[in-house]
N, C-alpha and C positions, 0 to 999 in steps of 0.2 A: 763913469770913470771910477775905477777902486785902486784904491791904495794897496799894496802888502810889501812891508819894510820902507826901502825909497825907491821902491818903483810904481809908475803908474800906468796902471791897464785900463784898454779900453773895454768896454762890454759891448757885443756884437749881436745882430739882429740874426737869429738862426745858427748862433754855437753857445756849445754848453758855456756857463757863465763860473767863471770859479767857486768853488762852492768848499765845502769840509776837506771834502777829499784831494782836490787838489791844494789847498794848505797843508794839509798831512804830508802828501810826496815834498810840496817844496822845502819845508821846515825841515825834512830829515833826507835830503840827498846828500848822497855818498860819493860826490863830484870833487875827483883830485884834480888838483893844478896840471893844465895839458892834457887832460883827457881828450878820445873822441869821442863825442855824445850823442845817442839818438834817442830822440826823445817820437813817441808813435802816439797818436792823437792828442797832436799839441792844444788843439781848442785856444783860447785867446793867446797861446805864447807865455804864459805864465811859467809854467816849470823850465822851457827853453831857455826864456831870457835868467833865471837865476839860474840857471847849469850854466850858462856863456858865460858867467863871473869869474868862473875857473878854467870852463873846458870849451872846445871847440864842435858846437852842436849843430847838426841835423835833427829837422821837425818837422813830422810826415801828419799829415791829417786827409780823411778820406773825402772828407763836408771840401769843398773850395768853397764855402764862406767862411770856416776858420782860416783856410791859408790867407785870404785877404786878411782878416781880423790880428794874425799872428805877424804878419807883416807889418799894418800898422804901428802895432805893437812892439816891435823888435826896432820902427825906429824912434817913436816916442821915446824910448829906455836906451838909443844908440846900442845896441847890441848886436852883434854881428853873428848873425845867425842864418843858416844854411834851409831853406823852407819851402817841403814838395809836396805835392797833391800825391795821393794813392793809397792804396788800402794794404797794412800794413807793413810790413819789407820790400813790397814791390817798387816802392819808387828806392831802394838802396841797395838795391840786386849787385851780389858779388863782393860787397863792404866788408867792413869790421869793424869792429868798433869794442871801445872798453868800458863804456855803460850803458845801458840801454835803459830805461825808463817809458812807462807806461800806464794810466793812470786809467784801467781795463773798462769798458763796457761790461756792467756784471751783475746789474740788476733781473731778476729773472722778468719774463715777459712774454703774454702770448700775443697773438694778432687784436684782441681787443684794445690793447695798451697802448697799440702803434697809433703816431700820427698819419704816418704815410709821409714825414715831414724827415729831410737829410740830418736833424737834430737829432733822429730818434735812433742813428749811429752814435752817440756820444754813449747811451745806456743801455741799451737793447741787449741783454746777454743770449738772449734765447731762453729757450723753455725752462732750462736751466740755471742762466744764470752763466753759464760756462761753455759757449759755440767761441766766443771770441778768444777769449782768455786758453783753449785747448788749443786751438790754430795759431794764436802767438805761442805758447810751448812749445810745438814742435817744430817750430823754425828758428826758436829764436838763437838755439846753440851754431846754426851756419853763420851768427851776422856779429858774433863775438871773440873777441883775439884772444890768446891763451893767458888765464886768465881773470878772465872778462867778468862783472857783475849787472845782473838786472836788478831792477824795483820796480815792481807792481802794485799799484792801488787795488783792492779787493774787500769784498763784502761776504759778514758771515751766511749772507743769504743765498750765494753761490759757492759752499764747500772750499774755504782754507785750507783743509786739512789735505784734502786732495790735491789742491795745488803744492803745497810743501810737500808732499809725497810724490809728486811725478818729477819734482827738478830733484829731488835727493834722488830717484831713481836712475836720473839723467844726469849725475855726477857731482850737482850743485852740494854747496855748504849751505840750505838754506833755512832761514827764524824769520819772525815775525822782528820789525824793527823800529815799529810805531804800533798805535792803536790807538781809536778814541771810541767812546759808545755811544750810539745814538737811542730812543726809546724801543727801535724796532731793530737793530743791526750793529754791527762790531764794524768798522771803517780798519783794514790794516796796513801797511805797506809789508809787504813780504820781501828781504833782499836775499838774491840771491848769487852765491860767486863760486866761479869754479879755482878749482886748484892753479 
């Protein structure tokens, strides 16, 4: 069990366990009173349950031992939170929503790296660093109301720059909104909102 502020999380056999980066995204969400939230690989429920303090969240995760995990977790904390199995937007097909939060898969990684294990969906960016984090790009403007802001967790090891360069392409106002440095990597939240 870990503590962060006064909520208490469980840590789950087979999902990513909170770690830097999911402290980064929760310390600095950008969750108004009434929002609707979707938060896309929830892992133990941590950033969902503090977005539910304001806003009305949905929490997708691909692993179904995070949705178990995330469950648990949302009622240890009584937090009423909305919680699907599927691999990224497909479990909110047709939705919208006014933040969307994502805490990316974005370490690079070839086939030696892999466990072969459903955890290795929490980090596995691909070869790059950016299979996952491209494929939420390009869909994420169908699942946001007009508008809408994202937060992305991301790593200088999978290309920032290019990420802030494809959402200003794609209409976005988007900066860097946190950062911490680690001895090998930059941790960033990147937000990003449209007009």
């Amino acid at each position: 069990m870990i503590k962060y502020k006064n909520f208490k999380i469980q840590v789950c056999e087979n999902v990513y366990a909170p770690a830097e980066d999911t402290f980064l995204l929760a310390d600095n969400l950008k969750v108004k009173e009434g929002d609707e939230v979707l938060e896309i690989g929830t892992g133990t429920g941590l950033v969902a349950i503090v977005a539910a303090e304001k806003g009305n969240v949905t929490a997708t995760d691909i692993n179904p031992y995070a949705i178990e995990c995330a469950v648990k977790n949302a009622k240890i904390n009584n937090a009423n939170i909305r919680i699907l199995q599927g691999d990224l937007f497909e479990p909110v097909k047709g939705e919208k929503f006014d933040i969307i939060l994502f805490n990316t898969p974005y370490l690079p990684s070839s086939n030696e790296d892999l466990t072969g294990e459903i955890i290795d969906k929490a980090w596995d960016g691909g070869e790059d660093g950016r299979t996952i984090i491209d494929r939420f790009l390009k869909r994420v403007k169908n699942h946001l109301k007009k508008g809408g802001r994202i937060q992305i967790v991301q790593s200088s090891l999978s290309n920032i720059e290019k990420t802030i360069e494809k959402l200003r392409n794609m209409g976005f106002h988007a900066e860097i909104t946190a950062s911490e440095r680690f001895f090998y990597e930059e941790i960033v939240v990147i937000t990003g909102e449209l007009p």
